[in-house]
C-alpha positions in Angstrom: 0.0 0.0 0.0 2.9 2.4 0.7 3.9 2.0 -2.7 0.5 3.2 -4.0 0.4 5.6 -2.6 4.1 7.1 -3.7 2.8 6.6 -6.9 0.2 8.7 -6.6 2.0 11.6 -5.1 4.5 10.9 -8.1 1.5 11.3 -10.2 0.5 14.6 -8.5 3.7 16.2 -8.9 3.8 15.3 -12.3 0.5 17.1 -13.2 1.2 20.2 -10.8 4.9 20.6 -13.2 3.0 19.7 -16.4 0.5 22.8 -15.5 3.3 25.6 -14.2 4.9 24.9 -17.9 2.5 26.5 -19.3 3.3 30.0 -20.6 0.6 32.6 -21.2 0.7 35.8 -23.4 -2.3 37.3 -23.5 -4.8 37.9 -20.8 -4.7 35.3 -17.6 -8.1 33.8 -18.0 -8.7 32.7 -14.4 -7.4 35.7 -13.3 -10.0 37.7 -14.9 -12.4 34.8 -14.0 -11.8 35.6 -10.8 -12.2 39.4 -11.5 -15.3 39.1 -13.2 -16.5 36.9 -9.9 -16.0 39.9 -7.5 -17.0 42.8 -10.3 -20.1 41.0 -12.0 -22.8 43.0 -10.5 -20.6 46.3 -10.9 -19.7 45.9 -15.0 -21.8 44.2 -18.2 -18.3 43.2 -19.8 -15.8 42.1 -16.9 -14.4 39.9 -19.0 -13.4 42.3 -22.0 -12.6 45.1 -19.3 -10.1 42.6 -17.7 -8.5 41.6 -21.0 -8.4 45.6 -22.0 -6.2 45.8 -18.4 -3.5 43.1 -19.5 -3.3 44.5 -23.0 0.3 44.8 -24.3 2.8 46.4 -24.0 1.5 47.2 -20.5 0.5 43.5 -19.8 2.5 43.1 -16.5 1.3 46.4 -15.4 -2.5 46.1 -16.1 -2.0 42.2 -14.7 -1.1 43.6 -11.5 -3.3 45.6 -10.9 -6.0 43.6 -11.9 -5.1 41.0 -8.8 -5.0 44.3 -6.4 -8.6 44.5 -7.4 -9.7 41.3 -7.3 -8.4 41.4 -3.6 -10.0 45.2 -2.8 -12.7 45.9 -4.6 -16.0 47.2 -3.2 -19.1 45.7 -4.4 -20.9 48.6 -3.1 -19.5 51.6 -4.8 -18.1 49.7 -7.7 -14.6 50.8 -7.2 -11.5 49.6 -5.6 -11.1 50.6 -2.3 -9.4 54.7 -2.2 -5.5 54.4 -2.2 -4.9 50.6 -1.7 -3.9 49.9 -5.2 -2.2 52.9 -6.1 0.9 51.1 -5.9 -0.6 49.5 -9.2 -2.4 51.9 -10.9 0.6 54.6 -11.2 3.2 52.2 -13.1 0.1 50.9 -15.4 -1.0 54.3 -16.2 3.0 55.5 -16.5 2.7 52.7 -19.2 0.2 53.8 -20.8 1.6 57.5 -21.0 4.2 55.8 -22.8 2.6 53.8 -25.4 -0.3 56.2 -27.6 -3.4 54.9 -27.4 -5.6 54.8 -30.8 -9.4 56.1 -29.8 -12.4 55.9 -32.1 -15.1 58.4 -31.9 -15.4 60.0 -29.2 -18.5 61.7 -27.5 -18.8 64.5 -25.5 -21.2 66.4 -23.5 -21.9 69.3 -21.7 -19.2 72.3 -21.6 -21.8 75.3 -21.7 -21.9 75.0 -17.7 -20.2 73.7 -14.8 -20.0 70.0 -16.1 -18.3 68.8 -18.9 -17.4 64.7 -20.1 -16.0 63.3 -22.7 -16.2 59.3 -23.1 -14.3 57.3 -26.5 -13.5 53.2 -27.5 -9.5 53.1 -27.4 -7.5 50.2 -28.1 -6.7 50.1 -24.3 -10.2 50.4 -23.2 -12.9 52.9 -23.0 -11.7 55.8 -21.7 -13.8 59.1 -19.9 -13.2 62.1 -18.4 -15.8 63.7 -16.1 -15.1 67.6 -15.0 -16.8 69.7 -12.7 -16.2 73.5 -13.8 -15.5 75.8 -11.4 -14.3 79.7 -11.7 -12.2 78.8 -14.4 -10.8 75.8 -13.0 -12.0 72.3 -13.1 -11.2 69.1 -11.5 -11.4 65.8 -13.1 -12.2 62.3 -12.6 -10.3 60.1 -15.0 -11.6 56.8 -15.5 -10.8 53.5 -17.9 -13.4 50.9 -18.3 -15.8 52.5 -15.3 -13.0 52.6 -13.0 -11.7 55.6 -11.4 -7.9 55.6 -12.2 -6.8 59.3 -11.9 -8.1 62.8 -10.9 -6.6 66.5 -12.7 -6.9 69.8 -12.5 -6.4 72.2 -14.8 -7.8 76.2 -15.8 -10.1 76.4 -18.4 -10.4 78.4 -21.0 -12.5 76.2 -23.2 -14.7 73.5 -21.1 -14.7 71.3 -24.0 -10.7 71.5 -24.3 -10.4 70.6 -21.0 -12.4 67.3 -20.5 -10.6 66.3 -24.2 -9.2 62.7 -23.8 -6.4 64.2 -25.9 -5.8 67.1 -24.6 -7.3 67.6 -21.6 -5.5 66.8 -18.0 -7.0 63.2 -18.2 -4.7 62.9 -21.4 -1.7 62.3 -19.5 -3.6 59.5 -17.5 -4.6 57.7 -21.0 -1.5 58.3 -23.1 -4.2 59.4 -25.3 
């Protein structure tokens, strides 16, 4: 019997090395499995929002962060927890600074008052910038794919200029 079982855990060990061999280059699936697990009543796409995180050339970036939300994130507000993957989110969006991202159309709204937004489909994800206007200044909330990744400030001279996913002070978060 005590050579059965050896067998077995010879067996066992065989399958666990067989499995680590395997070498992944795009999105981890059970990663965003497990993403889409803790997000599902927060997004309609989890699954395309998780593979638009691990994306190249900022794959190891976006991955990372990616398992700091699937540890933090609040089901409630639909958002990670303030500050506790900041440690994540400043090297992927340094990455994406880095690498310009290609938009298709993109939609804006407001600009006559103390609002303005501007929301677009980039290779990277969607990408929007909300602004509240205020005496010629305005503060932004950056987000990609629904989640709050950055906040700017800048003066305005033209609302529309400054919620611009180009140009705008969420530009820099987008490398758009």
């Amino acid at each position: 019997m005590g050579t059965h079982t050896a067998t077995g855990a010879s067996m066992q060990t065989s399958g666990t090395k067989n499995t680590g061999s395997a070498v992944s280059t795009g999105p981890d699936l059970m990663l965003c499995d497990q993403f889409c697990a803790v997000t599902a009543n927060c997004f309609n796409n989890c699954q395309g929002m998780c593979n638009s995180y691990q994306d190249p050339p900022c794959q190891a970036q976006g991955t990372a962060l990616v398992m700091c939300m699937v540890q933090n994130f609040d089901t409630v507000t639909c958002q990670v927890n303030p500050n506790v993957c900041d440690q994540f989110i400043v090297p992927f969006t340094m990455c994406r600074q880095a690498t310009p991202q290609v938009c298709g159309e993109v939609a804006c709204a407001g600009g006559s008052g103390s609002f303005c937004s501007c929301m677009g489909e980039c290779q990277g994800g969607q990408e929007r910038a909300i602004c509240d206007v205020q005496n010629g200044s305005a503060v932004c909330t950056c987000y990609l794919n629904t989640m709050a990744i950055s906040e700017c400030s800048g003066s305005v001279t033209d609302p529309n200029m400054i919620c611009s996913l180009k140009t705008g002070c969420c530009g820099s978060s987008f490398g758009t």
